[in-house]
Residue, then its C-alpha position, 0 to 999 in steps of 0.5 A: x261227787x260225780x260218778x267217774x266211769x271206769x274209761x274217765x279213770x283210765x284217762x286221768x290215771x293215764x294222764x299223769x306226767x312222766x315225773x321219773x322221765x322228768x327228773x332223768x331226762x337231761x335234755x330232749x327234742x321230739x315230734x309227734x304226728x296224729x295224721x288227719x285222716x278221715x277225722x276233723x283234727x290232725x295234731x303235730x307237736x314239737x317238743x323240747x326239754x332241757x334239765x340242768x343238775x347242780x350237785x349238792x352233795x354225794x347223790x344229791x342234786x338240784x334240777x333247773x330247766x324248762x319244757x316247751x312245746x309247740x302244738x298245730x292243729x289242723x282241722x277240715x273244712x267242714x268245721x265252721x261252727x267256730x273260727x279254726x284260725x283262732x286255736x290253729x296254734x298252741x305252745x306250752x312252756x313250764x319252768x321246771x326246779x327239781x330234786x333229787x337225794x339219796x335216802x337211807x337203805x335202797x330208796x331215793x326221793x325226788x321232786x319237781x315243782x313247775x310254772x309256766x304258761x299254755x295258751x294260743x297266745x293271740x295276745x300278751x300272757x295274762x293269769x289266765x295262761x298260767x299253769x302249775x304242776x309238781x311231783x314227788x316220788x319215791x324211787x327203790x332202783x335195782x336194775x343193776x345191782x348184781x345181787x338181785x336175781x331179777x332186777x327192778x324199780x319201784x316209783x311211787x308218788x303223787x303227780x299235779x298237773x293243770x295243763x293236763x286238765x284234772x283239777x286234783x293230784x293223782x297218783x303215781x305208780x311204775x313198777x319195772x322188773x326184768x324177768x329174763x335176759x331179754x325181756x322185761x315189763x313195766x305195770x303202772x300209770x302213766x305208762x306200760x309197756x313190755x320190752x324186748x331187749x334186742x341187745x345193749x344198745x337197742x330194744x322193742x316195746x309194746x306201749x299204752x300211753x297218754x298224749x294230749x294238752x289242754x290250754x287257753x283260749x285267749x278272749x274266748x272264741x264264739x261257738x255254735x253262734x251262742x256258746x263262748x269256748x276258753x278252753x281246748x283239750x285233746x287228750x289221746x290214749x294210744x298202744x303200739x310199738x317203740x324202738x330205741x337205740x343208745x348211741x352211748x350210755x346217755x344219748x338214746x333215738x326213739x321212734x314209735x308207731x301206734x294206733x289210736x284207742x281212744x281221742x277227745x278233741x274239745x272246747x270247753x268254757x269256764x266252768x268246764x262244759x263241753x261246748x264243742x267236740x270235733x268227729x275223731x277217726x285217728x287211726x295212726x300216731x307218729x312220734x320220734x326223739x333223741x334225748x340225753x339222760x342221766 
């Protein structure tokens, strides 16, 4: 086995899929902007995701749903070992079937099982589009339960995904405690963040967090003269501040601004060899949504 280097981990660790966020997200619509600047790629994607709950019984429910995303890149003129009008334009689309119960005591089990498609889609889908992912968690919630001093969540799981590009499950872990009246944390993977509660109804955090894809390259596209590329990835590990407001109990607006910590833009071929890899001097990421949740 490969030695995996400490900054590898934290990529693959961070790159695990929100499987709470998921499971609770009813409906979302977001845009993320990675400005240009001085580098060879600029990244927008829009983003939307729909969830419909079916109720089972008392505190169990299916999800049915999908999220689809569509991704533009934007590269310099300088570029010209490869045809950048060929992977200018990427859409993921994953079918999502999820659920959720209630167990005994204070936990309760969720899961998500996805397939769908990540490609430029130049041509009709093929196999090599498909992708496939899944979760399941564990979720301990005392966030309002008035018996408990300081309240928490525990998530722990285990998270799939191919269009992240990591060819083995990973795990899942969040732990989130209010410490004060106004302030509380969240340690684990994907996500970290501390958070100002300003009031109920809005609130700041300092984030760390993953962005990025990974999708085929239909037919292959010729690189450096002499090398086939079927594969793009972008993978962006990022730290700022977020904003988000509730307008009532379930519809939330965010807004973050972050700076760039570290980026990967690659093509790679079939048996996962970097081919090309594009200068990354991102400094700023955009990103705003407004999402419905349970």
């Amino acid at each position: 086995m490969r030695h995996i280097t400490f900054k590898l981990l934290v990529v693959l660790l961070l790159g695990i899929g929100n499987c709470s966020a998921q499971l609770s997200d009813l409906a979302k619509i977001d845009y993320t902007r990675l400005p240009k600047g001085d580098s060879e790629v600029g990244y927008d994607r829009l983003r939307g995701v729909f969830n419909y709950p079916i109720k089972v019984n008392d505190g169990s429910y299916f999800l049915v749903g999908m999220d689809y995303s569509k991704i533009e890149l934007s590269f310099d003129e300088s570029v010209t070992n490869f045809d950048i009008t060929a992977i200018e334009d990427f859409q993921l689309l994953d079918i999502n079937l999820g659920y959720t119960y209630k167990m005994k005591g204070d936990w309760r089990f969720g899961a998500r099982l996805s397939t769908g498609y990540s490609s430029n889609l130049v041509r009709k889908l093929s196999v090599e589009d498909a992708v496939f992912s899944g979760d399941v968690v564990f979720i301990n919630d005392k966030r309002k339960d008035s018996t408990v001093s300081k309240p928490y969540r525990l998530i722990i799981g285990v998270s799939y995904a191919e269009n992240r590009g990591i060819p083995f499950p990973i795990p899942f872990i969040s732990y989130y405690r209010k410490f004060h009246q106004n302030w509380s944390y969240k340690l684990g993977v994907p996500k970290m963040n501390l958070q100002y509660h300003l009031s109920e109804k809005s609130r700041f955090k300092l984030v760390a967090e993953l962005d990025g894809f990974t999708a085929n390259i239909q037919d292959g596209i010729l690189v450096n003269e002499d090398e086939i590329a079927h594969t793009a990835n972008m993978s962006i590990i990022i730290a700022g501040l977020r904003y988000e407001y509730k307008f009532t109990k379930h519809l939330e607006l965010y807004f973050n601004v972050s700076n760039i910590l570290r980026s990967n833009a690659k093509l790679k071929d079939n048996d996962n060899n970097t081919v090309n890899s594009v200068r990354k001097n991102n400094i700023y990421y955009l990103r705003t949504g407004v999402r419905f949740k349970i």
